[in-house]
Backbone as JSON, one array per atom type, in Angstrom:
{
  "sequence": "XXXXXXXXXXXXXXXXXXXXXXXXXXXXXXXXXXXXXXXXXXXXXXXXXXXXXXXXXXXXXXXXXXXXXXXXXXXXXXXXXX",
  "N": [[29.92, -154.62, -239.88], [30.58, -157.42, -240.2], [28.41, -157.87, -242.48], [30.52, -156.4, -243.96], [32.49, -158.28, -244.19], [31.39, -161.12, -245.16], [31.37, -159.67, -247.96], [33.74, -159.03, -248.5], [34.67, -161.69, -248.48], [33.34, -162.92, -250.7], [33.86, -161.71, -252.6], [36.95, -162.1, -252.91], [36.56, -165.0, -253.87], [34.62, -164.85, -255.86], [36.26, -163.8, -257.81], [37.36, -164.29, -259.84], [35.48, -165.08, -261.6], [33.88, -162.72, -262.88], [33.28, -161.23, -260.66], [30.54, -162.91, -259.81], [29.17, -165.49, -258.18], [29.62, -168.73, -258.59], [28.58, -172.09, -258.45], [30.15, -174.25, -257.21], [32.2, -172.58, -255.82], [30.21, -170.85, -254.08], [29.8, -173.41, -252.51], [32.32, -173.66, -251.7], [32.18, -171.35, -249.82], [30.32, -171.6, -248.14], [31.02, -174.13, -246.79], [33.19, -172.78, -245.34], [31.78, -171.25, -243.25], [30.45, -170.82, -240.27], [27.31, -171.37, -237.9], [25.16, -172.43, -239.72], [22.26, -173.38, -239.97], [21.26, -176.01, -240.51], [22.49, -179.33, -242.75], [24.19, -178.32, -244.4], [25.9, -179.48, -247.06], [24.19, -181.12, -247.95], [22.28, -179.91, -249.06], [23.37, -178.18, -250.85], [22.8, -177.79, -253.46], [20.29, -177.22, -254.05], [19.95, -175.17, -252.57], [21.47, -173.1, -253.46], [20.23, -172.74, -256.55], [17.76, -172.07, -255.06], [18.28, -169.39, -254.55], [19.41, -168.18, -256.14], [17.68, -165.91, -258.05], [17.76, -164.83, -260.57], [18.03, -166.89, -262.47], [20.64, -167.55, -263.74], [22.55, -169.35, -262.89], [24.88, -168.02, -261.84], [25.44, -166.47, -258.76], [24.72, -163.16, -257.07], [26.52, -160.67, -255.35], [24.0, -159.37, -253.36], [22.46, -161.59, -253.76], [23.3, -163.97, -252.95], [24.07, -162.49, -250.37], [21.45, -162.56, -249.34], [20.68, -165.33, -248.92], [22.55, -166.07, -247.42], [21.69, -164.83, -244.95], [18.87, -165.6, -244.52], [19.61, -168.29, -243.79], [20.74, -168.18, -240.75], [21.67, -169.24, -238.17], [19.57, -168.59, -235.0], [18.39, -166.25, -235.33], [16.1, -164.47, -235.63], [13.0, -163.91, -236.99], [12.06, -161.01, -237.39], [14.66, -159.86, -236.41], [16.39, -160.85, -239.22], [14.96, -159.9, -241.02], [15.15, -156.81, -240.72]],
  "CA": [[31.25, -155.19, -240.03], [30.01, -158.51, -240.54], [28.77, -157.96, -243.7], [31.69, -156.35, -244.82], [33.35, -159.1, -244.08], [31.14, -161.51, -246.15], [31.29, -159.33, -249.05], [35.72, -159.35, -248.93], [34.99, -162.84, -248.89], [32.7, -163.3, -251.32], [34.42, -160.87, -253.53], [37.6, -163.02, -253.85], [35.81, -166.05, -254.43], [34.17, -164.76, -256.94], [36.9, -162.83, -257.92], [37.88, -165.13, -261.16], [34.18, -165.19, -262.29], [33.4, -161.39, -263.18], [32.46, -161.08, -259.36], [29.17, -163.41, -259.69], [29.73, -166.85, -257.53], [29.54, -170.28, -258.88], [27.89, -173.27, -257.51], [31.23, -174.45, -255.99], [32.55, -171.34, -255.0], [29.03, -170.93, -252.9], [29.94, -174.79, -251.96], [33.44, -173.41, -250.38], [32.43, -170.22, -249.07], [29.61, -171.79, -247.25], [31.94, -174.47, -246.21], [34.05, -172.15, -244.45], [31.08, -170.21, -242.13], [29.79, -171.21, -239.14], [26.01, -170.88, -237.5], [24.05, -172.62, -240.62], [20.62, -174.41, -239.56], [20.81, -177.59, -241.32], [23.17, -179.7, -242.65], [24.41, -177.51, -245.74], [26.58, -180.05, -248.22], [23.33, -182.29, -248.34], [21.15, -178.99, -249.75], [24.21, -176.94, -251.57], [22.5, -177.48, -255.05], [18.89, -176.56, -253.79], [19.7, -173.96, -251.74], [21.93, -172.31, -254.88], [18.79, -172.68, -256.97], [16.44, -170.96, -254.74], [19.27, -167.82, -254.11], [19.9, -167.46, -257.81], [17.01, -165.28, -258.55], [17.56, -164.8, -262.18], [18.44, -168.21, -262.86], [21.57, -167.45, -264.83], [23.45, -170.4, -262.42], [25.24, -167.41, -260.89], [24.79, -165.58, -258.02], [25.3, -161.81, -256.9], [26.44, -160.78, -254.13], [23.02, -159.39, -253.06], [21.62, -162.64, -254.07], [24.21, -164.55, -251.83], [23.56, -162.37, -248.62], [19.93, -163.12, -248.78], [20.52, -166.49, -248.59], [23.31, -165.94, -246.1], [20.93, -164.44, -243.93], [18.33, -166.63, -244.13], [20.19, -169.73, -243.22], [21.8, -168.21, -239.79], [20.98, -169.55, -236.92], [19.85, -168.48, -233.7], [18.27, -165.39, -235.61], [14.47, -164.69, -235.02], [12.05, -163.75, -238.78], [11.99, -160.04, -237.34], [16.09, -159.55, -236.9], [16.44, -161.1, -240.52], [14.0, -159.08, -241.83], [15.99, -156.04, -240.75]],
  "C": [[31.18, -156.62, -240.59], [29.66, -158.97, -242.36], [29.64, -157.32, -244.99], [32.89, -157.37, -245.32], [33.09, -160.36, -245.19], [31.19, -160.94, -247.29], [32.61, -159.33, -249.84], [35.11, -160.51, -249.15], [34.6, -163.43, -250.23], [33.1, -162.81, -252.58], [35.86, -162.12, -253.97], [37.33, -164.3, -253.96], [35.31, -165.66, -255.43], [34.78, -163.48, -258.32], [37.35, -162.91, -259.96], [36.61, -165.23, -261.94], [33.41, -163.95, -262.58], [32.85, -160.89, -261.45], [31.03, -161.84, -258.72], [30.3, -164.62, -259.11], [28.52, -167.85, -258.09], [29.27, -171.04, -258.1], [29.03, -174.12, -256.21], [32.21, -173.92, -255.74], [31.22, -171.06, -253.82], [29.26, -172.54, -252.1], [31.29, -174.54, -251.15], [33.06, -172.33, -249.74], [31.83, -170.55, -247.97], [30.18, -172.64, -246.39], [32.48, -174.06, -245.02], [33.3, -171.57, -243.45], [30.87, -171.36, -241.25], [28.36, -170.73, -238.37], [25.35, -171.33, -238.85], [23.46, -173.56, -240.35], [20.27, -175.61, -239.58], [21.94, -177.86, -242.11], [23.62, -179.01, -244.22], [24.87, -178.14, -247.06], [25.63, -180.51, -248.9], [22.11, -181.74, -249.15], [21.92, -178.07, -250.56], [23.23, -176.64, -252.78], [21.16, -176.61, -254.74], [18.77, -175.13, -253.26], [20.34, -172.24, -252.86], [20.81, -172.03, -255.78], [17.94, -171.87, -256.93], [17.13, -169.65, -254.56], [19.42, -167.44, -255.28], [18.46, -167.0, -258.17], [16.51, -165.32, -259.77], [17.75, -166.04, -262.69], [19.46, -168.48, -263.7], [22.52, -168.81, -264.13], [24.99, -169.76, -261.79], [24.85, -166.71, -259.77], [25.76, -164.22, -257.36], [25.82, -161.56, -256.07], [24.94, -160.44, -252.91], [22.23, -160.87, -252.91], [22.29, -163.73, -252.31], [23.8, -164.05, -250.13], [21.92, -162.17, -248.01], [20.18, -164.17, -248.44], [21.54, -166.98, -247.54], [22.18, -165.55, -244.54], [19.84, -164.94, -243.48], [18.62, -168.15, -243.35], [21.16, -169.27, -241.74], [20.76, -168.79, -238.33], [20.51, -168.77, -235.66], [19.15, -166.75, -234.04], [16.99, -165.17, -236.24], [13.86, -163.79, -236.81], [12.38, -162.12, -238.31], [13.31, -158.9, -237.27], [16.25, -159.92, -238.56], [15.46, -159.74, -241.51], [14.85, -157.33, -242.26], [17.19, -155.89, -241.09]]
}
């Protein structure tokens, strides 16, 4: 349910951009969550960077809920993994 929920979201955010999300569209969506590790505004660009895979300066939604999932808190290498 959860990540249905990120994917509505992520969907109209990136709704205006063929469905791929922009650096500050990933800068509001992340904004808006709660449970991320470290202080997020102060790493947006870096952390966009390392999630964009292909390096096109978009990202997928796949791409996105890796790096959603990496950054949650409170959520041990062997849950993530799964």
């Amino acid at each position: 349910a959860q990540i249905q929920q990120l994917q509505l979201t992520f969907n109209q955010q990136a709704a205006a951009t063929g469905g791929r999300m922009t650096l500050a569209q990933f800068k509001a969506l992340y904004a808006s969550q709660a449970g991320l590790s470290w202080n997020f505004d102060a790493n947006a660009e870096q952390l966009f960077a390392m999630f964009d895979r292909d390096g096109n300066g978009l990202l997928t939604f796949d791409e996105f809920l890796m790096g959603y999932l990496l950054l949650q808190r409170g959520v041990n290498p062997a849950q993530r993994w799964s």
